[in-house]
C-alpha positions as a LaTeX table, in Angstrom:
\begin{tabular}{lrrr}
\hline
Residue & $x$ (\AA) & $y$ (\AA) & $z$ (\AA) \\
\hline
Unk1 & $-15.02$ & 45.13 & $-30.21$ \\
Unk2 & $-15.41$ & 42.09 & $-28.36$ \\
Unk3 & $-12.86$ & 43.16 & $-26.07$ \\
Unk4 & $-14.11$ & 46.42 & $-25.54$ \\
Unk5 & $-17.53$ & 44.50 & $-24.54$ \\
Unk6 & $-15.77$ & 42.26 & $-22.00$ \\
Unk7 & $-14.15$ & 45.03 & $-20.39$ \\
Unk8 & $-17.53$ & 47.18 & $-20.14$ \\
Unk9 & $-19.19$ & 44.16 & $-18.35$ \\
Unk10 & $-16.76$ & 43.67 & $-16.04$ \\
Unk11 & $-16.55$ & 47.52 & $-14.74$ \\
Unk12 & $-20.09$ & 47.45 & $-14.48$ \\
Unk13 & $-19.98$ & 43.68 & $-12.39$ \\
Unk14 & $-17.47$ & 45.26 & $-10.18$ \\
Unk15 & $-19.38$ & 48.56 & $-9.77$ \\
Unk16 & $-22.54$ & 46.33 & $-8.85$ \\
Unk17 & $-20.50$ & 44.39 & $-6.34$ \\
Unk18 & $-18.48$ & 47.12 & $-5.01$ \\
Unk19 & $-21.96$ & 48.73 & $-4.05$ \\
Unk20 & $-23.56$ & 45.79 & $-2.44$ \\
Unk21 & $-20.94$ & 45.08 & $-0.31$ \\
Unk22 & $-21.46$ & 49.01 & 0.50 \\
Unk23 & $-25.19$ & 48.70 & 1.54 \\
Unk24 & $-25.33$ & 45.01 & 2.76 \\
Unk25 & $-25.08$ & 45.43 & 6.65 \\
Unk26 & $-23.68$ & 42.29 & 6.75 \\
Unk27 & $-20.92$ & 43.07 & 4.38 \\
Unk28 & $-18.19$ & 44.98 & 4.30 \\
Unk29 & $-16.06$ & 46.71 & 1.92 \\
Unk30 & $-12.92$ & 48.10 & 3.60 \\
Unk31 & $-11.26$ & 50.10 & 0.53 \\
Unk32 & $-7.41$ & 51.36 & 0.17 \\
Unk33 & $-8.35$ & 54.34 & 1.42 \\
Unk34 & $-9.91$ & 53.43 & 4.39 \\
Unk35 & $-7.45$ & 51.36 & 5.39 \\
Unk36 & $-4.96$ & 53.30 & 4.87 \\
Unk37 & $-6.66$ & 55.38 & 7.75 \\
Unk38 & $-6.19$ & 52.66 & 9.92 \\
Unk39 & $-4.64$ & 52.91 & 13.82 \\
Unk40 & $-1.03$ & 52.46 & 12.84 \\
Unk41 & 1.82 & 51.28 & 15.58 \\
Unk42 & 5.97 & 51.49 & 14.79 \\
Unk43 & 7.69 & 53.06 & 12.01 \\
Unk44 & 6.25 & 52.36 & 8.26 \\
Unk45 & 4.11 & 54.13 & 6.28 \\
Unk46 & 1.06 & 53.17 & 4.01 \\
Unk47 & 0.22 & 54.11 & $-0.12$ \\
Unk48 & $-2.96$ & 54.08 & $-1.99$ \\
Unk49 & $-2.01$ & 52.87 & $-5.32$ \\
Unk50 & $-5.41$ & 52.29 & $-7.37$ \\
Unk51 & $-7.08$ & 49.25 & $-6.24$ \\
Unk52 & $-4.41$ & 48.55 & $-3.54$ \\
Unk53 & $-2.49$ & 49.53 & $-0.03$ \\
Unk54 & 1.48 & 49.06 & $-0.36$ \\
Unk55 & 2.57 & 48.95 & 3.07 \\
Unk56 & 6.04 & 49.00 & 3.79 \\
Unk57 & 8.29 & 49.40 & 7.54 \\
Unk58 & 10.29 & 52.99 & 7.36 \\
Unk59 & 13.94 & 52.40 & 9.26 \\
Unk60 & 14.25 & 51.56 & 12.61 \\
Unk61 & 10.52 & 49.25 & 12.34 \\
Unk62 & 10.34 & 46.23 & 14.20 \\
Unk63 & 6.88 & 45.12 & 12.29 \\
Unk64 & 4.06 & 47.86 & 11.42 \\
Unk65 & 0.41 & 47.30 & 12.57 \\
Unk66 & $-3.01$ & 48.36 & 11.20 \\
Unk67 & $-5.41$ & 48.42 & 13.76 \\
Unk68 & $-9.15$ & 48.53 & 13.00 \\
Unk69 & $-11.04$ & 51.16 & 14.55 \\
Unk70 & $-14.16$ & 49.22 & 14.43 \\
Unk71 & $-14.94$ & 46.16 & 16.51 \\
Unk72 & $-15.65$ & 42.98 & 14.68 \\
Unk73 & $-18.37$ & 40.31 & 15.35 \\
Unk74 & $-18.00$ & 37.11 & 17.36 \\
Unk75 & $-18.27$ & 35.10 & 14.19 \\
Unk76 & $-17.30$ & 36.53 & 10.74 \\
Unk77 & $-15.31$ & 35.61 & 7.30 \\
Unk78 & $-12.88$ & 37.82 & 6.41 \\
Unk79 & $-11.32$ & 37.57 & 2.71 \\
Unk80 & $-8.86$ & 39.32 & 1.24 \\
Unk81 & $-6.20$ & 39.23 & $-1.55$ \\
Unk82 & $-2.07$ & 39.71 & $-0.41$ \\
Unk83 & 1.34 & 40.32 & $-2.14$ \\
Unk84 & 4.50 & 39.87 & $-0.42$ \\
Unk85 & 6.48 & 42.77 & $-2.00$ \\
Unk86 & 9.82 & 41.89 & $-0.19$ \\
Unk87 & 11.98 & 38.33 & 0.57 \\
Unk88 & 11.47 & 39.39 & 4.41 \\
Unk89 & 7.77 & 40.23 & 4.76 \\
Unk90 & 6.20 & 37.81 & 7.27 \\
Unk91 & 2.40 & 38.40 & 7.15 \\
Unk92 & 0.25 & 37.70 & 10.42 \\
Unk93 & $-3.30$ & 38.19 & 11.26 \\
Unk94 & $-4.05$ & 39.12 & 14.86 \\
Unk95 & $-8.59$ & 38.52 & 15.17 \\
Unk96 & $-10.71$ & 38.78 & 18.03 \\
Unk97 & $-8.56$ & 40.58 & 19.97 \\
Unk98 & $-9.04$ & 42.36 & 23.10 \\
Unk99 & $-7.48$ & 44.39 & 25.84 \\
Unk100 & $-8.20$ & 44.09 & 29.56 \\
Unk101 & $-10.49$ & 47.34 & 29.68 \\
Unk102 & $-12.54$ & 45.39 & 27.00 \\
Unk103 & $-13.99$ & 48.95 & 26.40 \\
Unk104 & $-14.01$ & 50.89 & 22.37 \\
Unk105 & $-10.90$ & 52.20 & 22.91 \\
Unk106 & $-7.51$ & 50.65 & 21.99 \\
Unk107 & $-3.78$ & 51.51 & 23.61 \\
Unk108 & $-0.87$ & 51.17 & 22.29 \\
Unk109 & 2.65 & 51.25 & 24.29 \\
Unk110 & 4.60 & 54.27 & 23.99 \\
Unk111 & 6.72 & 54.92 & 20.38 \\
Unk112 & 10.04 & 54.76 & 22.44 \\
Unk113 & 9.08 & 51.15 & 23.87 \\
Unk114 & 11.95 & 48.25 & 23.16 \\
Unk115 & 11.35 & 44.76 & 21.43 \\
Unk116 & 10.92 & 43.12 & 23.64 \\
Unk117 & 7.72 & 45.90 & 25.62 \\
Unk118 & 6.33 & 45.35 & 22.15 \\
Unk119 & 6.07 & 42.06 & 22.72 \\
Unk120 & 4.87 & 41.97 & 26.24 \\
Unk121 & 2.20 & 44.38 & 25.15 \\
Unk122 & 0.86 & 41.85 & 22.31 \\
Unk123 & 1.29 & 39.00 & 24.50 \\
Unk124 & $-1.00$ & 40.61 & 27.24 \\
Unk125 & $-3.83$ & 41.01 & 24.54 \\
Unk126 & $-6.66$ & 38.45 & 24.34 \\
Unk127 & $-6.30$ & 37.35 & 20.50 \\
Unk128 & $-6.07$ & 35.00 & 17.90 \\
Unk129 & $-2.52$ & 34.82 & 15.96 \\
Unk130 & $-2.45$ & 33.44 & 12.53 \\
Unk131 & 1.28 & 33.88 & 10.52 \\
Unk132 & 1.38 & 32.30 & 7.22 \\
Unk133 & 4.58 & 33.71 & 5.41 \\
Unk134 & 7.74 & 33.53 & 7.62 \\
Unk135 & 10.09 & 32.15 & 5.33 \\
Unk136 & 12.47 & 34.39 & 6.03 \\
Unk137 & 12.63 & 34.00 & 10.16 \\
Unk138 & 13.07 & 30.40 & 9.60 \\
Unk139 & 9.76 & 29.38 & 10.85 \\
Unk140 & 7.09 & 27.48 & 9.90 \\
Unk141 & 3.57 & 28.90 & 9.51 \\
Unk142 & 1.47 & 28.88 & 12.64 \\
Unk143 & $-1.90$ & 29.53 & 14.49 \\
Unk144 & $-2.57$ & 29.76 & 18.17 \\
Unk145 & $-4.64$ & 30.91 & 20.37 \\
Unk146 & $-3.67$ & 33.61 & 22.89 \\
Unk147 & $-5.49$ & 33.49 & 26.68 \\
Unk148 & $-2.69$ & 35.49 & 28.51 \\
Unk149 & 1.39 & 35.85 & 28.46 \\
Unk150 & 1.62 & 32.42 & 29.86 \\
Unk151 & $-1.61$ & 30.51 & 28.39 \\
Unk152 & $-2.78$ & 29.44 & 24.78 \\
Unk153 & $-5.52$ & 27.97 & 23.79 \\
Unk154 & $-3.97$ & 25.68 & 20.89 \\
Unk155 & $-0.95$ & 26.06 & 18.87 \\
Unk156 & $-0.97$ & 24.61 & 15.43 \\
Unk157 & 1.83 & 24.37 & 12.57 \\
Unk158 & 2.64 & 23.61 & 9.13 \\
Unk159 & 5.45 & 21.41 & 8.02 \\
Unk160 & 6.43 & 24.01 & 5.43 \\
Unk161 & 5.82 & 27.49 & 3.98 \\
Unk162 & 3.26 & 27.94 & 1.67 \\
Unk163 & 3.55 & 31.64 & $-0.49$ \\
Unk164 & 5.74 & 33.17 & $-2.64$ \\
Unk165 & 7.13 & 36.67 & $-3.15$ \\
Unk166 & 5.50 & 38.49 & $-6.14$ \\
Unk167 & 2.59 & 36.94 & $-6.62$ \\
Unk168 & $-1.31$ & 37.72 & $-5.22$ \\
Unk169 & $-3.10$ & 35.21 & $-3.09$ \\
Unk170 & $-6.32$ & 34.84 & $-1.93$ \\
Unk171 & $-7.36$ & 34.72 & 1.87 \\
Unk172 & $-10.44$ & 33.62 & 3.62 \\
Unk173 & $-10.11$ & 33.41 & 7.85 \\
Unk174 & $-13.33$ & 32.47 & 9.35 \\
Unk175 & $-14.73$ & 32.27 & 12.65 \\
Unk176 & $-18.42$ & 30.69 & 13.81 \\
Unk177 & $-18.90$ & 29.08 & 17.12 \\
Unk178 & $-16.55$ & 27.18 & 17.78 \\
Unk179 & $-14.43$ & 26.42 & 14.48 \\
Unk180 & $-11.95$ & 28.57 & 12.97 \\
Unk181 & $-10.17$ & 27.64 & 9.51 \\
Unk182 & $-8.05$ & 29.82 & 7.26 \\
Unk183 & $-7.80$ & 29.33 & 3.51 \\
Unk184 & $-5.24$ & 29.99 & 1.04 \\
Unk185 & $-5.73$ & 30.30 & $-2.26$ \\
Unk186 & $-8.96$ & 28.31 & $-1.70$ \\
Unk187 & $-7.13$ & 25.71 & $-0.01$ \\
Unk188 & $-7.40$ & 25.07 & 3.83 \\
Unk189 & $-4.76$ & 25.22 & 6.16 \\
Unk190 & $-5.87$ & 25.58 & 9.44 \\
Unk191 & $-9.30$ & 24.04 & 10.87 \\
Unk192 & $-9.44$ & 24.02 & 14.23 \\
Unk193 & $-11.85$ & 23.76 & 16.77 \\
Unk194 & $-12.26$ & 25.89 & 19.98 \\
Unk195 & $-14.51$ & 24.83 & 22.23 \\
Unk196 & $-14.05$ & 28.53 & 24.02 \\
Unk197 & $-13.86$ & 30.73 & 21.33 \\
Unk198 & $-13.17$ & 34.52 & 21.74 \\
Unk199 & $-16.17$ & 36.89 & 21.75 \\
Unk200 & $-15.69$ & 40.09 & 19.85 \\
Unk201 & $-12.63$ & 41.97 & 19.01 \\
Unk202 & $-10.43$ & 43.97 & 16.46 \\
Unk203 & $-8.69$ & 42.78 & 13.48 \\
Unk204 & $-5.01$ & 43.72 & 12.94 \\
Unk205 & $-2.61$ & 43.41 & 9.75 \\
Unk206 & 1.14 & 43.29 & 10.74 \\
Unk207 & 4.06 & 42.57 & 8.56 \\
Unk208 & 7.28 & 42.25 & 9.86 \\
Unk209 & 10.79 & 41.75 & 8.16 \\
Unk210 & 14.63 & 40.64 & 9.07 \\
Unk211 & 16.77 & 42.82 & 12.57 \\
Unk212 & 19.79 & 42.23 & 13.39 \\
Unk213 & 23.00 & 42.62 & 11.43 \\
Unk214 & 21.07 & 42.10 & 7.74 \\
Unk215 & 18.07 & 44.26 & 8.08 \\
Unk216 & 15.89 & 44.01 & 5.42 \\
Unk217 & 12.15 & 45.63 & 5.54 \\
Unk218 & 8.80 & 44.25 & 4.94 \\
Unk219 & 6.84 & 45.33 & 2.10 \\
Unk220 & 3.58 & 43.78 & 1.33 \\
Unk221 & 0.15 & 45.04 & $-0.76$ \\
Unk222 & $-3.32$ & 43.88 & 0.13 \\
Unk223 & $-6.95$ & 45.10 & $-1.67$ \\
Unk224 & $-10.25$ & 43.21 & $-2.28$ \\
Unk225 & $-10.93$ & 43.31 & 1.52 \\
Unk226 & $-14.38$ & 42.01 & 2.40 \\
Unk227 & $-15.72$ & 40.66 & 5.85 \\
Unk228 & $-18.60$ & 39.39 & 6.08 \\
Unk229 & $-21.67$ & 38.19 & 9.59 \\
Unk230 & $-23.95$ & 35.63 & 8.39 \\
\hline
\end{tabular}
């Protein structure tokens, strides 16, 4: 009975929160569903399973984005819970970023485009980069800030990875005035300060797994994803 008690409290404590977060115009829910609706760039393909969004690469992906269609504030927390469904998956955060038109829309470079377009075409946008599982390209999770193709604002590192496959963590990446920090499992990693921060932008998810001769594709699940202005 007790149990059965518990159980009822929490439904009801989520239910309360999940609605809050709904009509608190300084917080927002983004739910499987909706992301799932997300801008999407290279092959892979995206499924709702309850609370969560598996996203995986299809064959022939060189990393899958989810673009959001909405433009986030200058300074916001963003919090989220991840699972690295695959040895490969790399998981990076792209914030704040911005094309050169600056304008509401958002262009992508044409589905035949090579590697190495891609990466011109990401390296052209105004943004912040934050990659925290790479285990698998052999590198070191990093954070920088991107001005241009041939400018950063800082470039930080870690002397070691710090997730595993399989399991769910918890991550916060904030951004007011001019400090910027991102948390893992309530732990910080990264707390930097830039004294010219970018203004508003987009938020993008990208995972990315192994090319070459061993191919092996990124899989990864995310839910719980809040951001929050104040």
């Amino acid at each position: 009975m007790k149990k059965k008690v518990r159980l009822m409290l929490s439904m009801v404590l989520a239910g309360t929160l999940y609605n809050c977060a709904q009509t608190n115009p300084n917080r927002e829910l983004i739910t499987p569903e909706q992301l799932s609706k997300w801008q999407t760039f290279d092959k892979g393909k995206s499924t709702v399973n309850g609370n969560e969004l598996i996203v995986e690469e299809t064959k022939g992906s060189d990393g899958y984005f989810l673009i959001s269609p909405n433009i986030l504030k200058k300074d916001f927390i963003l919090k989220y819970m991840v699972k690295a469904l695959s040895e490969s998956t790399v998981l990076i955060n792209l914030f704040s970023v911005t094309q050169n038109q600056g304008d509401q829309t958002f262009e992508l470079p044409p589905n035949t485009s090579t590697p190495q377009e891609v990466w011109q075409w990401r390296t052209e946008m105004k943004h912040y980069n934050l990659t925290f599982n790479n285990r698998s390209h052999g590198i070191k999770p990093f954070f920088f800030k991107n001005n241009s193709p041939y400018s950063r604002g800082f470039h930080e590192n870690l002397p070691g990875n710090i997730m595993e496959t399989g399991e769910w963590n918890s991550i916060e990446i904030g951004k007011k005035e001019n400090r910027l920090w991102f948390k893992l499992n309530d732990k910080i990693y990264f707390n930097v300060e830039d004294c010219e921060p970018l203004g508003e932008g987009r938020l993008i998810f990208r995972i990315s797994g192994t090319t070459g001769e061993n191919v092996i594709l990124a899989k990864a699940a995310f839910k719980d994803i809040v951001i929050s202005y104040e």
